[in-house]
Backbone as a printed PyTorch tensor [residue, N CA C, xyz], in Angstrom:
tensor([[[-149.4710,   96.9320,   85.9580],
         [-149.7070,   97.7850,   87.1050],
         [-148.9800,   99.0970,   86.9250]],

        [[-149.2320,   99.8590,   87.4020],
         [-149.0210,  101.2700,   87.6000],
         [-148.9490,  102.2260,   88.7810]],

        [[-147.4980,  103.1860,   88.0870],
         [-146.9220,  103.2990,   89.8800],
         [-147.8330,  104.5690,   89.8130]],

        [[-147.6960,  105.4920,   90.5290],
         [-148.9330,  106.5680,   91.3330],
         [-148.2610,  107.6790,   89.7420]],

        [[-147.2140,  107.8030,   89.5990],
         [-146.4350,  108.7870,   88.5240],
         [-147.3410,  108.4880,   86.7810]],

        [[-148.0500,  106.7880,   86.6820],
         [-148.7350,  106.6720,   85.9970],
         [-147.7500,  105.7640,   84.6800]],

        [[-146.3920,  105.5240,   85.1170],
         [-145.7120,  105.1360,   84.5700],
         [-145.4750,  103.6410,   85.1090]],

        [[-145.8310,  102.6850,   83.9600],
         [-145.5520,  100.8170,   84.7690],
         [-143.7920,  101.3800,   85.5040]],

        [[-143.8730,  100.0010,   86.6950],
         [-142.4550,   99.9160,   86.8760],
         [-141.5520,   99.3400,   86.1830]],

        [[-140.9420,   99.4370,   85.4960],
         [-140.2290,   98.6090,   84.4960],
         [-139.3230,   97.4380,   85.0310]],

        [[-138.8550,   97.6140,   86.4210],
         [-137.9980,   96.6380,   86.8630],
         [-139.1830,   95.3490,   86.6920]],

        [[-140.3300,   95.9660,   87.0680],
         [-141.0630,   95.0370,   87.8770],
         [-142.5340,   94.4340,   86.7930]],

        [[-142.6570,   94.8850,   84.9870],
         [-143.1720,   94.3910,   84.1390],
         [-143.8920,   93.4090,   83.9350]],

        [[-143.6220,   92.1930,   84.6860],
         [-143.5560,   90.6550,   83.3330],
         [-144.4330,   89.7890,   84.5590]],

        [[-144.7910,   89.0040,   84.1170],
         [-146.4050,   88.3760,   84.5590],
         [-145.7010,   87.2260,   85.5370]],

        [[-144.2500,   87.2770,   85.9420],
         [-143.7890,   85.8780,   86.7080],
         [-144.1460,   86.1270,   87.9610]],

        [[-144.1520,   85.2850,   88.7740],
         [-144.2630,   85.3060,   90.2390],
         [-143.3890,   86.5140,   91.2210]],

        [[-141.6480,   86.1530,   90.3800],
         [-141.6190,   87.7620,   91.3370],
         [-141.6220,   88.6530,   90.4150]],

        [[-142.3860,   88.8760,   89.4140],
         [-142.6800,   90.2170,   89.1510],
         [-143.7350,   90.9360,   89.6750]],

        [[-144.6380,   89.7100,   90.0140],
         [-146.0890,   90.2350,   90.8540],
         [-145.8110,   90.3790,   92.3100]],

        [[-144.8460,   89.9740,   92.6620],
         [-144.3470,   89.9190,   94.3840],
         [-143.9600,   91.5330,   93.9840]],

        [[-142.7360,   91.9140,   93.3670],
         [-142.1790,   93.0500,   92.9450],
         [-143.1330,   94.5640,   92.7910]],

        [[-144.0770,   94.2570,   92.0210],
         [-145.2630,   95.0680,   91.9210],
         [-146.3740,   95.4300,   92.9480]],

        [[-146.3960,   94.1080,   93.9530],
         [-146.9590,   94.3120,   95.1250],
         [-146.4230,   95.4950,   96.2090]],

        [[-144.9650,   95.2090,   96.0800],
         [-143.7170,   96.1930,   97.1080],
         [-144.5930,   97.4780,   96.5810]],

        [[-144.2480,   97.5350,   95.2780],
         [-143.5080,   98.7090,   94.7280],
         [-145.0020,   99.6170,   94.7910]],

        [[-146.4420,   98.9410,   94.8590],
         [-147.3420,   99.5900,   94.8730],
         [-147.7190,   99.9030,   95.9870]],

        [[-147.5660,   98.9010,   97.1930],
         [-147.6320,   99.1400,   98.7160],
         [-146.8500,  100.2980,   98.8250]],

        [[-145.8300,  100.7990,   98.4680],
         [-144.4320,  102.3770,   98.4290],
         [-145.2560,  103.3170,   98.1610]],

        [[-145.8430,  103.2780,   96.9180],
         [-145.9680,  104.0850,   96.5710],
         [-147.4840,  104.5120,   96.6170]],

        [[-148.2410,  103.7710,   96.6350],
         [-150.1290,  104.0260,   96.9810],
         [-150.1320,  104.1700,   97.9920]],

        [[-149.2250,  103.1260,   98.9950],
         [-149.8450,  103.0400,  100.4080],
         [-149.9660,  104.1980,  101.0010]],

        [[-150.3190,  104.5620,  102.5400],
         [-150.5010,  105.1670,  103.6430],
         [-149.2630,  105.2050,  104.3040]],

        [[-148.9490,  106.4250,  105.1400],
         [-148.0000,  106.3000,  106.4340],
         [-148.3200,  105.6370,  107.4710]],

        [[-147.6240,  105.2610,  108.0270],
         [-148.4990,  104.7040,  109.0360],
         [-147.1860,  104.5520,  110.8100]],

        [[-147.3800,  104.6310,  111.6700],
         [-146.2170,  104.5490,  112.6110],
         [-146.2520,  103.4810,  114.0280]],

        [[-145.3350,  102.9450,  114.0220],
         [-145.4670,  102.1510,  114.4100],
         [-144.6370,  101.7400,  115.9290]],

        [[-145.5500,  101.3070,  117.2810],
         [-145.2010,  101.4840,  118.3580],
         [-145.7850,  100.3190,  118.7240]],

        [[-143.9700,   99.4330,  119.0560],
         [-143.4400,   98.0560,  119.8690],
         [-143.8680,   98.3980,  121.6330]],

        [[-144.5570,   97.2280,  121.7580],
         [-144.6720,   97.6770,  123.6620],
         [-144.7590,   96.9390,  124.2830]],

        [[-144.7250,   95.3340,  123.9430],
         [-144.3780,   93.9720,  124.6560],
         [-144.5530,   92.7100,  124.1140]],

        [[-143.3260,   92.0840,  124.7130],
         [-142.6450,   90.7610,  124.2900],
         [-143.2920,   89.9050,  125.6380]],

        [[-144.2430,   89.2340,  125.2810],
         [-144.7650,   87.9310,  126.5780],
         [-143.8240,   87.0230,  126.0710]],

        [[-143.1150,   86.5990,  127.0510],
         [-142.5460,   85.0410,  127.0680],
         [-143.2530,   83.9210,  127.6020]],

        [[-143.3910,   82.8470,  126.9110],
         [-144.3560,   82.0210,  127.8120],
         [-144.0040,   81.4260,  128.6470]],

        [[-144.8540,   81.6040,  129.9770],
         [-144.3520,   80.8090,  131.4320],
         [-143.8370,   79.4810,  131.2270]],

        [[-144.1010,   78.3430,  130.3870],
         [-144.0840,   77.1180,  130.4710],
         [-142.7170,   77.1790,  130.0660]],

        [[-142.0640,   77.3750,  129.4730],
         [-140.4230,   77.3940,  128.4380],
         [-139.4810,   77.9290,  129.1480]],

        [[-139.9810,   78.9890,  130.0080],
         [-138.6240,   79.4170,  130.7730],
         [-138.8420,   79.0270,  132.6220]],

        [[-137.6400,   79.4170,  133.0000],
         [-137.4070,   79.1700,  134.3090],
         [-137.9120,   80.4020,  135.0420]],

        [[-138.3350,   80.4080,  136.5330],
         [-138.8160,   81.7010,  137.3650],
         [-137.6280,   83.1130,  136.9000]],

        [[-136.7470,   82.2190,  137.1460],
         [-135.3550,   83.9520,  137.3620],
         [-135.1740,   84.1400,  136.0860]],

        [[-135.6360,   83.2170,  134.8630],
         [-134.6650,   83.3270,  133.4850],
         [-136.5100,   84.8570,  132.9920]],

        [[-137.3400,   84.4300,  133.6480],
         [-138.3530,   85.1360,  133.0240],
         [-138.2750,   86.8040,  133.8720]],

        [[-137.5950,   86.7320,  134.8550],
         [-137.4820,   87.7710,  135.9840],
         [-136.1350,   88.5070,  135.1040]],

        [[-135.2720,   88.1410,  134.7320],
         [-134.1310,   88.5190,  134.1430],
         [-134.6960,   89.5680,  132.6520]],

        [[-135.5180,   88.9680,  132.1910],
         [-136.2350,   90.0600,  130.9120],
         [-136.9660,   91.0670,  131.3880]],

        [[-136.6970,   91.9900,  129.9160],
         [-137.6750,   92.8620,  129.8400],
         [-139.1170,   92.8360,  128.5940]],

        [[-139.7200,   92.8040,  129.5140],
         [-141.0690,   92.1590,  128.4390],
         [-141.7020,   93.4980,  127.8920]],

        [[-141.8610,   94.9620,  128.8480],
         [-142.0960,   96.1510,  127.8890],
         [-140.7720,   96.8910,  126.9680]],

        [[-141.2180,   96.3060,  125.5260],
         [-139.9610,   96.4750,  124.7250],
         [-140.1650,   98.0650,  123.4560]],

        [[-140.6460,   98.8740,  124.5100],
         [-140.8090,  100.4450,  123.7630],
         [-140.1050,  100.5230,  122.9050]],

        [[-140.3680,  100.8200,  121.4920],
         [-139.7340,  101.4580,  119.8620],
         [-140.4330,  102.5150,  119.3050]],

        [[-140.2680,  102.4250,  118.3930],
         [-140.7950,  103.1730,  117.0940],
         [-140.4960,  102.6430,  115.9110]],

        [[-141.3210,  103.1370,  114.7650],
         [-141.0280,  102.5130,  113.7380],
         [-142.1410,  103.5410,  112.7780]],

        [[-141.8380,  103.0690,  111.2990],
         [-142.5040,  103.7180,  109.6930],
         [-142.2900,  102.8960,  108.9900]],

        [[-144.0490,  103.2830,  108.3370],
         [-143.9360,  102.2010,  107.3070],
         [-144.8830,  102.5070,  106.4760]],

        [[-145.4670,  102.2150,  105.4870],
         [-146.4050,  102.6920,  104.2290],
         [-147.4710,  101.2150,  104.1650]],

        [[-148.5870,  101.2790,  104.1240],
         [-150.0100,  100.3860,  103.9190],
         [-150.5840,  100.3470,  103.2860]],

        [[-151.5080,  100.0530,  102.5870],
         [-152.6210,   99.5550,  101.8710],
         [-153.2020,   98.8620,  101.7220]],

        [[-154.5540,   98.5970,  101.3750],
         [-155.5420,   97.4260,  101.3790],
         [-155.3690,   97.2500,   99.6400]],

        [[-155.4200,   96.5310,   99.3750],
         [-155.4240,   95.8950,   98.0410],
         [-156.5520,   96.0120,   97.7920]],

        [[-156.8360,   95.4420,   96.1360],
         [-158.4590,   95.4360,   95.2550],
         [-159.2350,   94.3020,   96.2080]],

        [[-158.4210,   93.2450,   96.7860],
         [-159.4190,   92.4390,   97.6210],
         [-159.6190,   92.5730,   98.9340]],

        [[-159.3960,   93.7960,   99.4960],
         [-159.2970,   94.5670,  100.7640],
         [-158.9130,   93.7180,  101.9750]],

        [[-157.4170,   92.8220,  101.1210],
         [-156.4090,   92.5830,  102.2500],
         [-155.4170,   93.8340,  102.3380]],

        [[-154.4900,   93.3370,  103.3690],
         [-153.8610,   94.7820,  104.0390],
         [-152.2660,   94.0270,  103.5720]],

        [[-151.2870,   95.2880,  103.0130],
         [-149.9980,   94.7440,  102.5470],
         [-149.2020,   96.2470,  103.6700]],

        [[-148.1820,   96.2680,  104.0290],
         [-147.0990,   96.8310,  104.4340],
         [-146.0580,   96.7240,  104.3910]],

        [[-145.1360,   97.1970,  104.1480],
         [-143.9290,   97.8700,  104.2780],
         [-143.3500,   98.5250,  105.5860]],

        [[-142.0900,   98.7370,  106.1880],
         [-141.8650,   98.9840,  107.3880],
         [-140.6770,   98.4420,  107.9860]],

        [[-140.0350,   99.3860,  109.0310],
         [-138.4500,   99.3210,  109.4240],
         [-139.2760,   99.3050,  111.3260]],

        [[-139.0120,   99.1990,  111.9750],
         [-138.7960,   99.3170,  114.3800],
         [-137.5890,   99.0860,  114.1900]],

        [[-137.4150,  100.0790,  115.1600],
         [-136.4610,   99.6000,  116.2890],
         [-136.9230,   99.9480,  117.5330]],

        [[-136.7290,   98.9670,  118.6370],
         [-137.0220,   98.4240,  119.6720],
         [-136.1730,   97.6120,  120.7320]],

        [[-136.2600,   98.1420,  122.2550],
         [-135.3790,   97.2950,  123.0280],
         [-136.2580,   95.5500,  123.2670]],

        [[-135.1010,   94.6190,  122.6540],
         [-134.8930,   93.6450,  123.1930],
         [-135.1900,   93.0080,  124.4740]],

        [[-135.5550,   92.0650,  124.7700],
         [-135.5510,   91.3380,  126.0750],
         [-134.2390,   91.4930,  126.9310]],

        [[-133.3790,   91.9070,  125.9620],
         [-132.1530,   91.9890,  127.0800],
         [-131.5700,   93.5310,  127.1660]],

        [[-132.9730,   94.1370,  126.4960],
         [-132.7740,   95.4520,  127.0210],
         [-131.8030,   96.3080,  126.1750]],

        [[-131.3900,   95.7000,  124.3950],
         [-130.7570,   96.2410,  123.9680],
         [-131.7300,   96.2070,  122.3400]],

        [[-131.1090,   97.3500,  121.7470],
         [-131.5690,   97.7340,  120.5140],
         [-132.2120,   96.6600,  119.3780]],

        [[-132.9370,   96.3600,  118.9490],
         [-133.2030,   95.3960,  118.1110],
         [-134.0240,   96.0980,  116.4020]],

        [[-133.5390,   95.5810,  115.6570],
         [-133.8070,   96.1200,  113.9550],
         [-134.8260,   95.3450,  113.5040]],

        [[-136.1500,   95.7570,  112.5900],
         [-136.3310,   95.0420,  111.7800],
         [-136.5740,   95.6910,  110.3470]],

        [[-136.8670,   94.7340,  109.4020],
         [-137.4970,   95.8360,  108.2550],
         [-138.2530,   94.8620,  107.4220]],

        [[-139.2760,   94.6720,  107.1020],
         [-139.9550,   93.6530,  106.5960],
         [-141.4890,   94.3510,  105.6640]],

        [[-141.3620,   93.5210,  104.8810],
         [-143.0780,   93.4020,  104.8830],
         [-143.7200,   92.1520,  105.3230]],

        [[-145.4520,   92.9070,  104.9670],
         [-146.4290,   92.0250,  105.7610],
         [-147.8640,   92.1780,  104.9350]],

        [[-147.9120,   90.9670,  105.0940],
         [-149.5150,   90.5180,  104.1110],
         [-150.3030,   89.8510,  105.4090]],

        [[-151.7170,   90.5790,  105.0330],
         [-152.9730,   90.0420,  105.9360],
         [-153.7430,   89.7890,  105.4460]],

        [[-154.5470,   88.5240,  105.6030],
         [-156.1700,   88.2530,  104.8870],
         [-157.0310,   89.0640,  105.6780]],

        [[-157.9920,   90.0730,  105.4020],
         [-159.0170,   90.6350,  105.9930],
         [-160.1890,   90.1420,  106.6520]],

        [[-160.7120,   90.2430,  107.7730],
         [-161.7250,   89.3880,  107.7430],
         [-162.7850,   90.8790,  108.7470]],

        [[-163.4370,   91.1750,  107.2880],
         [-164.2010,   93.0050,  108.1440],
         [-164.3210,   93.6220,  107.2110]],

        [[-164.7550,   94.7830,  106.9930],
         [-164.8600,   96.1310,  106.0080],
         [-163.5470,   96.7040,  106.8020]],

        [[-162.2640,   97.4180,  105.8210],
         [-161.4420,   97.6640,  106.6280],
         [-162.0610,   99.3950,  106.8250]],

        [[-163.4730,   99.8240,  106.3210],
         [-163.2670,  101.0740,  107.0540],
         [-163.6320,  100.9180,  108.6370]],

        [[-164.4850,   99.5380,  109.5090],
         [-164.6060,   99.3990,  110.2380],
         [-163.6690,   98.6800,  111.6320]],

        [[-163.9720,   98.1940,  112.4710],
         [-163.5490,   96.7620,  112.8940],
         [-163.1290,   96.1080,  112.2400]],

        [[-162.1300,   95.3120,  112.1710],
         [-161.9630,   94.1440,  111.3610],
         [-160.4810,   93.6020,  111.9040]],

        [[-160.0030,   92.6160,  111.6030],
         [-158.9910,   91.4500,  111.8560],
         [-158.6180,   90.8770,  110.8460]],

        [[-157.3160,   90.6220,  110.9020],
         [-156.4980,   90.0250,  110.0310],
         [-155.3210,   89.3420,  110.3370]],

        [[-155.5660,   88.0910,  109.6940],
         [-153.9950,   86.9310,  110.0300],
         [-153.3410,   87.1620,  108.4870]],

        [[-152.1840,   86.9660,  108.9320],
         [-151.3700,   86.7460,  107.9610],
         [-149.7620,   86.2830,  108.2870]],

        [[-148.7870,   86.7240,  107.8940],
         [-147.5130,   86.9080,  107.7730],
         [-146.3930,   87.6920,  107.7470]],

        [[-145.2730,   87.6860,  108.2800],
         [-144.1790,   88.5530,  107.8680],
         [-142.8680,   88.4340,  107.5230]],

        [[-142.4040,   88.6590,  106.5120],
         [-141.1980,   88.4100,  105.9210],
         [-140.3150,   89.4050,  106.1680]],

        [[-139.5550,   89.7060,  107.0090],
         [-138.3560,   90.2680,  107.6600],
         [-136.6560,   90.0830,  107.7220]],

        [[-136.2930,   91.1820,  108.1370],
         [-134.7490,   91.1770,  108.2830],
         [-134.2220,   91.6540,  109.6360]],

        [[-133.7010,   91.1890,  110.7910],
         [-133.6090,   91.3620,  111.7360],
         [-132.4070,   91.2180,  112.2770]],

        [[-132.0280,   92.4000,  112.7730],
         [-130.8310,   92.3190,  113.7750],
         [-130.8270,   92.4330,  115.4360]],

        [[-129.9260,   91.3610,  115.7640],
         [-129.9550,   91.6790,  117.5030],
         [-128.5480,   91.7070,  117.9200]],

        [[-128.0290,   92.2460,  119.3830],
         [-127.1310,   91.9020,  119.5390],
         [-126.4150,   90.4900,  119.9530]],

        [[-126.9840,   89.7850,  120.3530],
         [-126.8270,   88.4930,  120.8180],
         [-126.9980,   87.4500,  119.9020]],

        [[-127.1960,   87.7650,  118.6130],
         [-127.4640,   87.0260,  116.9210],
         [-126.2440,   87.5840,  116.2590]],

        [[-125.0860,   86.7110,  116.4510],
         [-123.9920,   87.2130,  115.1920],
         [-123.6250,   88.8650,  115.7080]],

        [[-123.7990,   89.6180,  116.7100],
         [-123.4920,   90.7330,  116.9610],
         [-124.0620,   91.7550,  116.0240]],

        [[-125.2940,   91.8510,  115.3930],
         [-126.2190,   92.7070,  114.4060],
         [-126.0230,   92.2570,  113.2390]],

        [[-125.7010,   90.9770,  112.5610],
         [-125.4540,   90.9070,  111.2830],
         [-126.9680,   90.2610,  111.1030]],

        [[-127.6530,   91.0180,  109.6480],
         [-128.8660,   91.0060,  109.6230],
         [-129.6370,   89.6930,  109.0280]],

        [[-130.3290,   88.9820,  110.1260],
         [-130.8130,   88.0220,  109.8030],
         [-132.2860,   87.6740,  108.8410]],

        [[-132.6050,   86.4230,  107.9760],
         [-134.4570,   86.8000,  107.3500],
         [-134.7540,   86.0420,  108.4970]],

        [[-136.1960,   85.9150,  108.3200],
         [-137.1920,   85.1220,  109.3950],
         [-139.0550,   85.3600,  108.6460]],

        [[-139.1100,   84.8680,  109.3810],
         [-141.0950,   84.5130,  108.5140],
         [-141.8920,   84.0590,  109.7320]],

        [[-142.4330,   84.8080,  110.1420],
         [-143.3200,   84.9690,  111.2800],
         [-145.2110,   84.9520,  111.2390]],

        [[-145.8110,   84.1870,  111.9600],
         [-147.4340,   84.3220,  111.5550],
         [-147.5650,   85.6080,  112.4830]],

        [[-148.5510,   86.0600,  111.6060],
         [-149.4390,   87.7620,  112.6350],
         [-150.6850,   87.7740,  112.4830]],

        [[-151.1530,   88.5800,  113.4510],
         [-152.7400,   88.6840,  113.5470],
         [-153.0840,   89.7420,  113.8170]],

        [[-154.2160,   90.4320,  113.8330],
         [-154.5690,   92.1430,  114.1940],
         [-155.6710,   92.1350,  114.6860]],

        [[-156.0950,   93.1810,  115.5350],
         [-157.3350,   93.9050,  115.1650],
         [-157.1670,   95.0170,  114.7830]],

        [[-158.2300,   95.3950,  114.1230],
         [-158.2610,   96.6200,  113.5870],
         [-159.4430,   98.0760,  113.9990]],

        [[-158.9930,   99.0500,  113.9650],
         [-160.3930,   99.8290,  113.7580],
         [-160.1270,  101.0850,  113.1390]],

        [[-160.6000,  101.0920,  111.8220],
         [-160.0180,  102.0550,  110.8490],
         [-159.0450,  102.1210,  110.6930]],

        [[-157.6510,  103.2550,  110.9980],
         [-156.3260,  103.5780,  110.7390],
         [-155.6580,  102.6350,  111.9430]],

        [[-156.2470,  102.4270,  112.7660],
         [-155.7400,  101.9170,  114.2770],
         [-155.3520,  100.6050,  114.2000]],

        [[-154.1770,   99.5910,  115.1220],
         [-154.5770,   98.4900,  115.2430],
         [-153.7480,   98.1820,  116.2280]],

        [[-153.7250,   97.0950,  116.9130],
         [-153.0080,   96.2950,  117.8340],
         [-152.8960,   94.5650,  117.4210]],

        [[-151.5930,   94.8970,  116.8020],
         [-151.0570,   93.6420,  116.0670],
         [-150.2180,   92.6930,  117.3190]],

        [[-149.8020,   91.7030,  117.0280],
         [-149.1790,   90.4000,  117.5840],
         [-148.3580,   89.5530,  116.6090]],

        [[-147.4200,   89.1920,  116.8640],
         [-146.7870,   88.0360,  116.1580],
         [-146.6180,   86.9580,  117.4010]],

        [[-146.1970,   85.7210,  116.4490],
         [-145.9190,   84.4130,  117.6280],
         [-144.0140,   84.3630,  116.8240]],

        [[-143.0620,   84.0470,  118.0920],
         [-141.8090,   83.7990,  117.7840],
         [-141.9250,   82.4290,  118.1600]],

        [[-141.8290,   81.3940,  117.4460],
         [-141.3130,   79.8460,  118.0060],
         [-140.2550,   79.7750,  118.5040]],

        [[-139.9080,   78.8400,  119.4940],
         [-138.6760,   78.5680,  119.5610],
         [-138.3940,   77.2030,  120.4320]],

        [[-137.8850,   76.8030,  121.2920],
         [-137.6950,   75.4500,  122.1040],
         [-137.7130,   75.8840,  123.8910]],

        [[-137.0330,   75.0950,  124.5810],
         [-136.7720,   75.0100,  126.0480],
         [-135.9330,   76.3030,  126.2210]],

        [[-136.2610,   77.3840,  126.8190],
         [-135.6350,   78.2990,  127.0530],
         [-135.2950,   79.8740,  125.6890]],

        [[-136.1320,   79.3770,  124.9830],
         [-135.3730,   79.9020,  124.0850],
         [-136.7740,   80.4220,  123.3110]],

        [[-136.9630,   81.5250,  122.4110],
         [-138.0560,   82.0990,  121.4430],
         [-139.7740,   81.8660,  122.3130]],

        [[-140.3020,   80.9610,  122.0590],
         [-142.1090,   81.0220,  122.3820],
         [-142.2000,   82.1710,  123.2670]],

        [[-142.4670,   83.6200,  122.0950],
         [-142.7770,   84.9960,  122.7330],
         [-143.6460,   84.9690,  121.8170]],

        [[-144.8250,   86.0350,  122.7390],
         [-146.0690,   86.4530,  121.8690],
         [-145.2800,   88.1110,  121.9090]],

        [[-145.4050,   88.9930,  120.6330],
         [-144.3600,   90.0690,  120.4040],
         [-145.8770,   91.0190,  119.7790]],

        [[-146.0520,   92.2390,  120.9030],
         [-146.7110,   93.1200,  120.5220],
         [-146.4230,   94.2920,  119.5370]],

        [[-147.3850,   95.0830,  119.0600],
         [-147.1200,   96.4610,  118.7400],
         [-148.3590,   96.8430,  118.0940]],

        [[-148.4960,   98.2850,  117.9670],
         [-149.7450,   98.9310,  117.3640],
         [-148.8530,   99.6750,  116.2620]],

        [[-150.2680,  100.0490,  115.5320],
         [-150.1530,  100.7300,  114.5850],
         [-151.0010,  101.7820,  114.4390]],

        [[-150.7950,  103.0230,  113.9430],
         [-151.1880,  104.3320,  113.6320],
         [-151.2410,  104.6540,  112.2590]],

        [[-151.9840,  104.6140,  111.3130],
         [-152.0830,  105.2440,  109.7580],
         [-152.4300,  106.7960,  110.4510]],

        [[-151.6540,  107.1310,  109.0460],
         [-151.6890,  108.8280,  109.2290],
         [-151.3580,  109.3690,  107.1790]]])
């Protein structure tokens, strides 16, 4: 593979598994698209929490965020990308991850995509910001540069089962 300069990456050479993970990054960086990215709500699900514990959050969780895209040769969608965003408890929250989607559309049209995200995340109420991984399922729609993505957070009695919004803007 070959970075946009026309030169292989050398870190990233050799036919193993993470060299092709490696080459994926490094081509999503550097082929991809800009793209920007705006957090705007955390649903908690009614069943898991209590009346006041769901009254106590904030479910519109306004950010921003950047990140670089591309559709691959099999016109799935790969990204790259850092938000920050207020928390349910109304305080700053980090991420920085990538994200792989299976396509299901022509992505110059409509189209949808599930996939995944492999992240690094800080909160205040987690270790006081010390940055945590996590692996999350996602889903989209799409329409052209546009989309309105979703993730699902698991979690138990009181705790995580949030559906976690945000859109996206290619530019």
């Amino acid at each position: 593979m070959l970075c946009t300069t026309g030169q292989t990456l050398a870190a990233c050479d050799g036919d193993s598994l993470l060299d092709r993970a490696c080459m994926r990054l490094a081509d999503t960086w550097t082929q991809g698209d800009n793209d920007l990215f705006i957090p705007f709500h955390a649903y908690h699900l009614r069943s898991k929490y209590s009346e006041e514990k769901i009254d106590s959050f904030r479910e519109n969780n306004w950010g921003l965020g950047y990140g670089r895209s591309r559709y691959d040769n099999d016109d799935n969608w790969d990204s790259l990308y850092t938000m920050a965003f207020l928390d349910s408890h109304g305080k700053p929250q980090y991420l920085l991850g990538y994200t792989h989607e299976w396509i299901i559309g022509a992505p110059e049209s409509l189209h949808a995509g599930l996939g995944y995200s492999a992240f690094l995340t800080a909160r205040s109420d987690i270790y006081h910001y010390v940055p945590l991984p996590g692996i999350l399922p996602v889903a989209s729609i799409n329409y052209n540069k546009f989309s309105i993505n979703t993730a699902y957070i698991p979690g138990g009695e009181g705790n995580g089962n949030i559906v976690f919004f945000w859109s996206r803007i290619g530019f």
